[in-house]
Wavefront OBJ file of the C-alpha trace (Angstrom):
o trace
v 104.494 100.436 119.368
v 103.554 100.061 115.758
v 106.628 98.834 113.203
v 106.167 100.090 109.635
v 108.600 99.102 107.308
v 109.229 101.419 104.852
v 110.815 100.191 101.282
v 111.575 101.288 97.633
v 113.658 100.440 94.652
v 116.328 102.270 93.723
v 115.016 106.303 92.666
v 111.482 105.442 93.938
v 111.618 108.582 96.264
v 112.007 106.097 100.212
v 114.114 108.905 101.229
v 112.248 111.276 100.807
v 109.258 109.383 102.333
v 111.003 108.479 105.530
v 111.514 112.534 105.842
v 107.946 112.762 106.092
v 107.340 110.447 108.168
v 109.852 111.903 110.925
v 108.786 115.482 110.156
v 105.296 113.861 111.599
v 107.288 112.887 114.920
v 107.691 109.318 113.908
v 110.751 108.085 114.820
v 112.760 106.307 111.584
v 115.344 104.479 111.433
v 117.300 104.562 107.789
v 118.971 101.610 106.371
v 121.776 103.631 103.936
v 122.631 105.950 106.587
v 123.729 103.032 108.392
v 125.127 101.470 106.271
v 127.371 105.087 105.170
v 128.355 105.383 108.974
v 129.347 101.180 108.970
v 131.482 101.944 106.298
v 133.256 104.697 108.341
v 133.358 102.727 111.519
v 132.985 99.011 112.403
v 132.390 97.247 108.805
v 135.795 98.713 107.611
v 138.248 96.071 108.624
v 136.131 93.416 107.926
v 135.535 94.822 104.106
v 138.932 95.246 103.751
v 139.816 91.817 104.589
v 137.023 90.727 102.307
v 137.520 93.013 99.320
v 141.024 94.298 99.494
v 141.659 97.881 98.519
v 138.298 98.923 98.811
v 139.289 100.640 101.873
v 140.732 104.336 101.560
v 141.824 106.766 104.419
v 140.487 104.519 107.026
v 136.923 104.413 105.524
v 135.288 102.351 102.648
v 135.233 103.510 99.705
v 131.840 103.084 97.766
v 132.801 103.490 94.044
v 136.143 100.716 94.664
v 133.532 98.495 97.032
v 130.793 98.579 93.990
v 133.550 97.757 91.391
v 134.341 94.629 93.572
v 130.985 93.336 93.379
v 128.599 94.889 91.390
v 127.309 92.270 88.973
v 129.579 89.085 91.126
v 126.619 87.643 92.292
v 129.196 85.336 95.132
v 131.517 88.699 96.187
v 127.713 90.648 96.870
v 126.617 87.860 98.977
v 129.999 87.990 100.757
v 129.333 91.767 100.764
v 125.809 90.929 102.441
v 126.589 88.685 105.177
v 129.267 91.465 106.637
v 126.905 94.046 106.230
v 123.024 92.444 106.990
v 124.140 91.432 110.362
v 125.921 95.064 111.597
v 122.748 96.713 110.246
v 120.144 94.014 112.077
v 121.778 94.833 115.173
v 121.479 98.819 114.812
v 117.790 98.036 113.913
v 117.002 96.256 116.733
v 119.249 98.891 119.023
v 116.860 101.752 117.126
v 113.571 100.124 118.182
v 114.493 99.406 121.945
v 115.377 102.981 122.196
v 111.979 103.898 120.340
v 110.127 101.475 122.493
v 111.353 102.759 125.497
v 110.484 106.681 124.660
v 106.924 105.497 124.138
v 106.514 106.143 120.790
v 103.321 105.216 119.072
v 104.968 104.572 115.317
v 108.409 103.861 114.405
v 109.674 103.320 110.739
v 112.488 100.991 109.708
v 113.579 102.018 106.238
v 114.934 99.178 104.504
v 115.661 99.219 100.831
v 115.916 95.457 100.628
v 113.222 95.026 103.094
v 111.206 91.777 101.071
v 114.353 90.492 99.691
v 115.834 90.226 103.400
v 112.851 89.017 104.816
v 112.426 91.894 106.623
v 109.072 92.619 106.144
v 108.211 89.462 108.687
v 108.879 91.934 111.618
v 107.165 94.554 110.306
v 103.465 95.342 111.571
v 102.949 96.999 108.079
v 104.534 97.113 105.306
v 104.782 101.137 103.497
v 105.984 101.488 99.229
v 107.349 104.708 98.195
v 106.798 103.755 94.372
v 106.423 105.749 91.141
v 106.419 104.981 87.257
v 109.516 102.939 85.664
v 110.501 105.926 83.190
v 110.507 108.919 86.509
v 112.523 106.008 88.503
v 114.909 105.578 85.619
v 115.078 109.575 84.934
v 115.840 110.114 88.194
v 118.100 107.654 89.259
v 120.522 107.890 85.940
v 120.732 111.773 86.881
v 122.450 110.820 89.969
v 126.701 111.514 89.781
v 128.598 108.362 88.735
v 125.337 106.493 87.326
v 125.318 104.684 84.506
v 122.413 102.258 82.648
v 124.426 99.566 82.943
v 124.871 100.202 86.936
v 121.660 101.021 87.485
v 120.424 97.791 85.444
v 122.884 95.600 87.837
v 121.263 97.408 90.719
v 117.688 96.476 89.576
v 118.538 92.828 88.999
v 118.991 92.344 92.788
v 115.940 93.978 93.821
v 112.863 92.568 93.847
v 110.595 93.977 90.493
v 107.795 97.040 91.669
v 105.040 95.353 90.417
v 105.839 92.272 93.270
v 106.242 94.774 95.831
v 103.132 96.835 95.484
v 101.474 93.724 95.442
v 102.745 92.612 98.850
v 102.576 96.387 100.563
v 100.093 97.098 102.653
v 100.048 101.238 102.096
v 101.739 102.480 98.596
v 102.781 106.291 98.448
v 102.816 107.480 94.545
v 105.933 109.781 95.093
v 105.534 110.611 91.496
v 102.777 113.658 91.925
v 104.816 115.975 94.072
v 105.427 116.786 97.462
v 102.186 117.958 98.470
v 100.504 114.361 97.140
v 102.486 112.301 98.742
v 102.830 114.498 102.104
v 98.834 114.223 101.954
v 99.300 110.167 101.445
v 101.606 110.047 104.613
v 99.009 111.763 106.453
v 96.554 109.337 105.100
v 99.113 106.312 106.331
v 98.995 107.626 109.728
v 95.950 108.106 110.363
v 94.570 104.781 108.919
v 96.801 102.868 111.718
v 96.632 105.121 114.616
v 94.947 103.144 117.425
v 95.938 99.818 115.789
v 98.647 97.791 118.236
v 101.604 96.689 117.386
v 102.905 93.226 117.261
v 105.693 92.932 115.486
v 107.932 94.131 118.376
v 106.398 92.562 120.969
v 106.941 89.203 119.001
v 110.923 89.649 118.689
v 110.849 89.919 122.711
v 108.833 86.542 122.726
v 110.423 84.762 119.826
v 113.682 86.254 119.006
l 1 2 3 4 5 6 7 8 9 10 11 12 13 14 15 16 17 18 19 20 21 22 23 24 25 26 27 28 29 30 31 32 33 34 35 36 37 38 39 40 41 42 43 44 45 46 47 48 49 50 51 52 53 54 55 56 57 58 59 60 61 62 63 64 65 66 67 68 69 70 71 72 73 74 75 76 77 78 79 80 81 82 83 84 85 86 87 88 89 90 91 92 93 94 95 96 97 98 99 100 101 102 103 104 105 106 107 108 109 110 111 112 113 114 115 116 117 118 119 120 121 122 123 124 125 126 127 128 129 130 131 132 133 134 135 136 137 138 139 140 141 142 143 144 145 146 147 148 149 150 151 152 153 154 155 156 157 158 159 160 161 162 163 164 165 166 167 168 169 170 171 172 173 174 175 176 177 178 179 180 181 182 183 184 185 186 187 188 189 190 191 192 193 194 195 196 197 198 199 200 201 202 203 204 205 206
């Protein structure tokens, strides 16, 4: 089985990406929407405990959690080694299950993927990428943004420029649809046939 590991700042269109991909048949496996369930389910007490009154109605609650640590450089670390961990283990859950239905591509989307180190276990590494001024149009249309939230976001997040750099495949989400449905395509059938190794080395080395 072949590991891509698909990444993206903040409003870079990943979402959207991974979509495609598993519209293809590729099975994904998406970062946030674990994260949104941990915050619902086992992460809860242990973010309370960490961050008290972030926790509302038995589930997290984002906006409190991000006033807690957003720009605290110590509580987001704390915030990390809660989270990282519950989301590794989901990961690694998603791929045996992947593995064992014979799939020939599975996709790990990971928004911190080079900043985590995750891109190590990956067989190749996918961008979903476009133009600062559509990433910052988009992303300060979202409810609740602000620039200065959306600046403290980019500070943690390794700059475009580094990532493109270190992809293997970049998909220009900023032409459409259609473009970058045609550059998924593209992705796919560039690696089909090539093996995967990344999996294979967990088994052997953890």
């Amino acid at each position: 089985m072949f590991l891509i590991g698909l990444t993206g700042s903040i409003g870079m269109g990943k979402s959207a990406t991974a979509r495609m991909f598993a519209q293809r048949g590729v099975a994904v496996h998406d970062a946030d929407a674990e994260v949104h369930r941990l915050y619902r389910t086992d992460a809860v007490p242990l973010i309370e405990a960490a961050f008290p009154g972030t926790v509302v109605d038995g589930a997290v609650d984002r906006e409190k959690l991000g006033a807690a640590v957003l720009g605290d450089d110590k509580a987001m670390k704390r915030l990390e080694k809660i989270v990282h961990p519950l989301v590794r283990a989901a990961d690694l859950a998603f791929l045996d299950r992947a593995k064992a239905e014979g799939r020939a591509f599975a996709v790990a989307e990971i928004p911190l993927l080079f900043e985590t180190g995750g891109d190590r276990r990956a067989d190749a590494v996918v961008l979903a990428s476009a133009p600062a001024e559509i990433q910052r149009e988009r992303v300060l249309a979202r409810p609740g943004m602000t620039a200065e939230k959306f600046a403290s976001i980019l500070a943690r997040q390794m700059p475009d420029a580094e990532k493109r750099r270190r992809s293997h495949f970049i998909v220009d989400t900023s032409r459409g649809f259609e473009a970058a449905q045609k550059q998924v395509d593209d992705i796919l059938r560039a690696l089909a046939g090539r093996p995967g190794a990344a999996y294979a080395g967990r088994r052997a080395g953890g």
